[in-house]
C-alpha positions, 0 to 999 in steps of 0.5 A, a space after each residue: 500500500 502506498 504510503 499516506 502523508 499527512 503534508 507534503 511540503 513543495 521547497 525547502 527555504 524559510 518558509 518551507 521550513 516554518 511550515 515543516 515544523 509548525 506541522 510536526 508540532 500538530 503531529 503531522 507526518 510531514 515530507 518535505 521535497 526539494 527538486 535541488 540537490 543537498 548543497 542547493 537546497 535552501 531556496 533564496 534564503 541563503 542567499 540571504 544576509 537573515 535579517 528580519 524585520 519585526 515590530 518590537 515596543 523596547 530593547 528588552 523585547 530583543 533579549 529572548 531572541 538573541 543568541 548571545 544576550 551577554 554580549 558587552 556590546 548590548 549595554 551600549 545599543 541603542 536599539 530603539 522602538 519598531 512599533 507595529 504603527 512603524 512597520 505599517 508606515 514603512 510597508 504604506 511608502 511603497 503601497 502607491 496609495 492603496 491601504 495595507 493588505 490584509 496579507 501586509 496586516 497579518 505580516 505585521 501582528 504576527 511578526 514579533 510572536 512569530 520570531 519569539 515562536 522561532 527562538 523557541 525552536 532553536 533559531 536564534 539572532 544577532 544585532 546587526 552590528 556592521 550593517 545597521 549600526 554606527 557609533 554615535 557618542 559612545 553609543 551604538 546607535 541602530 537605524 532603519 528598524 532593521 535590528 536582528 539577522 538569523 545567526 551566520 545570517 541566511 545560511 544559518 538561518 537555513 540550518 537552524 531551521 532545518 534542524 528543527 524540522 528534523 528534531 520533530 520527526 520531518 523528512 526532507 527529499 533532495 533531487 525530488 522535482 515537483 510537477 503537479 497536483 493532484 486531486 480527487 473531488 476537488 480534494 488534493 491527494 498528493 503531487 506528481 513528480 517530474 519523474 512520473 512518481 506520484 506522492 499521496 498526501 492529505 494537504 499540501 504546502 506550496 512553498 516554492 518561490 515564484 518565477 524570478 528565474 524563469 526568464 519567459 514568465 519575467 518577459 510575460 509578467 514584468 516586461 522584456 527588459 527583465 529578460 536579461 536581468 541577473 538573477 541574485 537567488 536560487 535558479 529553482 524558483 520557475 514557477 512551478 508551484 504558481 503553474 500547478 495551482 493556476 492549472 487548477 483555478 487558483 487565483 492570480 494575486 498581488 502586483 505582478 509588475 513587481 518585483 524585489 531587485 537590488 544593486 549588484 555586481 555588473 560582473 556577477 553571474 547568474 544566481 550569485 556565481 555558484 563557484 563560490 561558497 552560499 555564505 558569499 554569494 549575497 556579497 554581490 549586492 551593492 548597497 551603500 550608493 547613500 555614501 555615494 552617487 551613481 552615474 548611467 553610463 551617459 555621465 548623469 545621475 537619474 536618482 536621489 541616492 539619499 532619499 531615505 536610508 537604504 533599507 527602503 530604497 534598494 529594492 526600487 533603485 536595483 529596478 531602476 538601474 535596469 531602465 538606463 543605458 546598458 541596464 548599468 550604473 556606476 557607484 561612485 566613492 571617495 577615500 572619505 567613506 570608504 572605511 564605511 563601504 559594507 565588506 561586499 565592497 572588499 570581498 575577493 570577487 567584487 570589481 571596481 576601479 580605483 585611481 587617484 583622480 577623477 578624471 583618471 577614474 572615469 577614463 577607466 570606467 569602460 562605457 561611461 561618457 567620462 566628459 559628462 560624468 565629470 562634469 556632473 560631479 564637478 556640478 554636484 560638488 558645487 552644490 554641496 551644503 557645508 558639512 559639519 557632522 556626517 551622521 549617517 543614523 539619521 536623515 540629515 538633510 545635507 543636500 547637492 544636486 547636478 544633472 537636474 536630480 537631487 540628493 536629499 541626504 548625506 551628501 558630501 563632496 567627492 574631492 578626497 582621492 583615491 577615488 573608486 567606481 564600481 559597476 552595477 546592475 539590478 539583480 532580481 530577487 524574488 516577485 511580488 505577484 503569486 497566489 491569493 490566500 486566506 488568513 489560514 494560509 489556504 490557496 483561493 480559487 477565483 471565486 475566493 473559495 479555498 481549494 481543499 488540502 491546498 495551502 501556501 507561504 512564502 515568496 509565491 504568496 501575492 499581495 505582500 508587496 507592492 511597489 517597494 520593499 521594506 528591507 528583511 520583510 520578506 524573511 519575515 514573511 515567509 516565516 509567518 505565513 509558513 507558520 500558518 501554512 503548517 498549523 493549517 494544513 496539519 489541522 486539515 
């Protein structure tokens, strides 16, 4: 007799997992399956820095969280409050209007049990001392309300949790390609596998990612400049969960023109260069333009660099660099700042230019019209405000502008050699269009109705995110409603 699961479990990243062990918690006999081999497994997530973002009234409501609370930097944080009310203004910036979601909504009250619900099983954090902090008067100051990232970030995040899924009975298949659903009177009954096997199974979890990596669906959903676009994640995540439940009514849900894109490394390979270790793939990300400018390749900036603090503009900014000449920008830095520059600017595959003059630097940026951009650089170190104290915690309001856009914030003036240009293009992450789900997590078909035994989390989850993102919500996500997802469907 074939044998009978109580849920399966499509993908294996952080989402995947939050379900697995929110089911084994139900006492759900759970498979777990995962079409790459052991080494790739983990989806986007360990391409991931971890951090996750979550709504918290005080630095106490941090301490059941971290891994090491007895850490002597922890006396002198300054971690602030990142209040639900924060988190729903911050999700709002990018919503074009439109209120929040009920998908954001539930992302937003669930956020803080859910980590506290993580920690329980294991899964412990860091502050996020080198990314989201400055000194500042003998304090540690921390900005954005980005504050924690899972231990040894997106890698250990995937450990911890997969560790926990397997503490509580669940089994996890390697090189086990999902196909299709099954169904029997409208009920799921289990998948079919690519290779013809078919799986039984009384619910099943979607929680595949969506189709950031299926250039076509790219083409069809985002708009043909996205072809060609670097993806920055996994190369599994084709959208194969989102074919097999619109095959079967499922709703299209959420902002398909959408998409959560960064800064990256002009040179870096597809899916992050899988000739380097996981824990290093996420360096390829660029991300400190705010101490900067960027420039196209015609010489002229064509954003605001210091709009807001960068956890609420890369997103945008990796798009926009798509749009310009080349699909290429370079980000432009003076000695001043560099001791700033995240280490993805230093690691061993990152790719820059150096030289001790301007002019010097742009003659060597390949591409660039090197006339115009000094030109433009000439013009915004005219324009920039005195600057007495650099401070880039707050939103200081130090200002310049040249080629007819302005900088809002942190601008000081590029004039101390030596001088460095790195090439960057925008890398796709994961998109924001997917599946309509109920506050159970259940998959709805187009009348709103939940497909029986069919449930979803994750990145192929729509209506979370609209036209921006607020850095580490999407972990965040994915862990909330792969907790519903897992306790629903164990339930079923």
């Amino acid at each position: 007799m074939d044998e009978i699961w109580d849920v399966i479990i499509v993908g294996s990243g952080n989402a995947a997992l939050c379900a697995g062990i929110a089911a084994c918690e139900k006492g759900a006999k759970v498979l777990m399956i995962e079409k790459a081999s052991e080494d790739m497994a983990g989806g986007n997530t360990k391409y991931t820095a971890g951090a996750m973002r979550f709504a918290y009234e005080t630095s106490d409501d941090l301490l059941p969280l971290l891994a090491t609370p007895e850490d002597p930097r922890i006396l002198r944080a300054d971690f602030g409050r990142y209040t639900q009310q924060s988190f729903s203004s911050d999700l709002l910036k990018f919503n074009d209007k439109e209120p929040l979601s009920a998908e954001q909504k539930t992302l937003v009250s669930k956020s803080y049990s859910t980590l506290l619900w993580l920690a329980s099983h294991g899964v412990t954090f860091d502050p996020i001392w080198s990314r989201q902090s400055f000194e500042k008067a003998g304090k540690i100051v921390f900005w954005g309300g980005l504050t924690l990232a899972a231990e040894n970030e997106g890698v250990g995040l995937f450990n911890m949790e997969l560790r926990a899924f397997k503490s509580l009975g669940g089994e996890i298949r390697y090189r086990t390609e999902f196909k299709s659903l099954n169904t029997s009177n409208d009920i799921i009954t289990g998948v079919t596998l690519t290779s013809g096997e078919e799986l039984k199974s009384k619910a099943i979890i979607l929680a595949c990612g969506g189709f950031e990596s299926n250039a076509t669906l790219r083409s069809k959903f985002l708009g043909l400049e996205w072809a060609s676009a670097k993806v920055r994640g996994t190369p599994n995540n084709t959208g194969d969960g989102l074919i097999a439940a619109w095959d079967l009514g499922a709703q299209r849900y959420g902002r398909f023109s959408g998409c959560h894109a960064t800064p990256m490394d002009y040179f870096m390979k597809d899916y992050g260069n899988l000739s380097i270790p996981h824990g290093e793939r996420k360096n390829y990300r660029k991300i400190c333009y705010f101490l900067g400018v960027m420039l196209n390749e015609n010489g002229l900036r064509f954003l605001d660099e210091g709009v807001d603090f960068r956890n609420y503009t890369y997103a945008q900014f990796g798009q926009a660099i798509l749009k310009e000449p080349g699909k290429r920008a370079w980000q432009i830095f003076d000695s001043k700042v560099f001791d700033l520059l995240y280490s993805e600017y230093e690691f061993s595959d990152a790719h820059y230019e150096e030289a001790d003059s301007l002019a010097e630097l742009f003659q060597k940026c390949d591409g660039l019209d090197s006339l115009t951009a000094m030109k433009t650089l000439q013009e915004f170190n005219r324009n920039v405000a005195k600057v007495i104290n650099f401070d880039p915690t707050v939103l200081d309001g130090l200002s310049s502008h040249s080629s007819g856009v302005n900088k809002s914030n942190w601008a000081q003036k590029i004039d101390t050699g030596p001088f460095r240009a790195y090439p960057v293009t925008g890398g796709i992450t994961f998109t924001y269009g997917g599946l309509k789900v109920s506050q159970k997590a259940e998959v709805l078909d187009t009348q709103d109705k939940p497909i029986k035994g069919l449930f979803a989390c994750g990145e192929i989850v729509g209506g979370v995110f609209y036209g921006g993102y607020p850095g580490g919500s999407g972990l965040t996500s994915g862990a909330v409603f792969g907790r519903l997802a897992g306790s629903s469907a164990a339930n079923f």
